[in-house]
C-alpha positions, 0 to 999 in steps of 0.5 A, a space after each residue: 136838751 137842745 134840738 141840734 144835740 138831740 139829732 147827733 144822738 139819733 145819729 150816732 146810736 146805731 154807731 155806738 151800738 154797733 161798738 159795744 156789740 163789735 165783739 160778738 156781745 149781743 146775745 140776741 144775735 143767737 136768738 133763732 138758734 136758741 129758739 130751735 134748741 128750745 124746740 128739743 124734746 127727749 124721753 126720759 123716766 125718772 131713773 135716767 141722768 140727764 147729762 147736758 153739754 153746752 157752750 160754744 161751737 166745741 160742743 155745738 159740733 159735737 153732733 153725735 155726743 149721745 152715742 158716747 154716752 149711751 148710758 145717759 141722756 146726753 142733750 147738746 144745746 151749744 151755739 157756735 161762736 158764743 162767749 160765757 155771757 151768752 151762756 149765762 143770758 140763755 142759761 134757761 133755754 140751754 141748761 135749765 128747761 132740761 133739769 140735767 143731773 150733770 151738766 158739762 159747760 165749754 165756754 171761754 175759748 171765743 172770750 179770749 178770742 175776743 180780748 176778754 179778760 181772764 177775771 171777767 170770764 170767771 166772773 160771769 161764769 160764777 154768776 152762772 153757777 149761782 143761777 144753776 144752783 139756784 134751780 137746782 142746788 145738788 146739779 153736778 157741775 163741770 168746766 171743760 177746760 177752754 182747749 188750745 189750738 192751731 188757729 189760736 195758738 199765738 193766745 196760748 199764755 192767755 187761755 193758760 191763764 184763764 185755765 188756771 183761774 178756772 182750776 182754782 175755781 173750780 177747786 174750791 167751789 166743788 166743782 169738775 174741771 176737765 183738762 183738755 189742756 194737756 191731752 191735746 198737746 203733743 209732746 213737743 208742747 204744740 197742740 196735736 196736729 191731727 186732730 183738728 178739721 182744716 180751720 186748726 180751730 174746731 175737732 175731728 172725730 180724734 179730737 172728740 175722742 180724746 174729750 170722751 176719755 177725759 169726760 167719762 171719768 165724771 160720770 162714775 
């Protein structure tokens, strides 16, 4: 290889790199929040669930999740702004160091923000499950359906989307899928207006009570 080409690729690697990355997808950019999730420690006997809620800022501001499930013990390991693909790259530091019982999944939501394609996600999110299974074959697992919202609205036809490939997943392979979906629409069709902080992404206390009332039908 000559010299001169040499050097144009030096030059142009960090370009190229910050190409592949622009939308979000290099995982190492998580690396200090995940190494704090890493540090969580909790007490459990042998008779406790251990239920884990992971995924991505949905889940991540869900501060107070274990008071809705006293009954367990609920970890929330989610990284904000994460994809299924960071899931499935730090699956071990989130999901699998806690050996859950059941574990609830919330990824999809920043993919499609991100012009990922429906079959991708699904894709990856089968590769995940084959590593969790893998750890554990009888861990109880459920797909939180990605969940509509005001900021995100105008994307509705491609989370419809990827909500129905994630049902007929999760159908067929045994799986929960939980439908937020539907209990956040109002009855205009629209998603609910009052249940969202003022970005029209991310929940208020009303829209995580709606998640409690669709979650802990998974617990019986």
């Amino acid at each position: 290889m000559k010299v001169c080409n040499i050097v144009r690729i030096a030059v142009f690697l960090p370009f190229i790199t910050a190409v592949l990355f622009s939308n979000g997808q290099d995982p190492e950019r998580f690396k200090s929040e995940i190494n704090a999730i890493s540090q969580k420690k909790f007490s459990s006997t042998k008779q406790d669930k251990v239920v884990v809620f992971t995924g991505s800022s949905s889940i991540r501001m869900w501060k107070d999740v274990e008071s809705y499930f006293p009954e367990v013990v609920a970890i929330n390991t989610g990284f904000g702004g994460s994809h299924m693909s960071d899931l499935l790259y730090y699956l071990e530091e989130t999901v699998l160091k806690f050996n859950p019982d059941l574990v609830f999944i919330y990824e999809g939501d920043n993919d499609i923000a991100s012009e990922k394609k429906p079959e991708e996600i699904i894709d990856t999110a089968k590769e995940l499950v084959a590593k969790l299974k893998e750890k554990n074959p009888d861990i109880k697992i459920v797909f939180i359906s990605p969940k509509p919202s005001l900021a995100r609205w105008h994307l509705k036809n491609e989370y419809m989307r990827l909500n129905s490939l994630l049902e007929k997943y999760c159908e067929d392979s045994g799986f929960g899928f939980a439908n937020m979906w539907d209990s956040m629409l109002g009855e205009d069709g629209t998603p609910l207006n009052n249940i969202f902080i003022k970005d029209g992404l991310h929940m208020n206390k009303k829209g995580y009570n709606l998640w409690y009332k669709v979650l802990k039908e998974y617990f019986n």
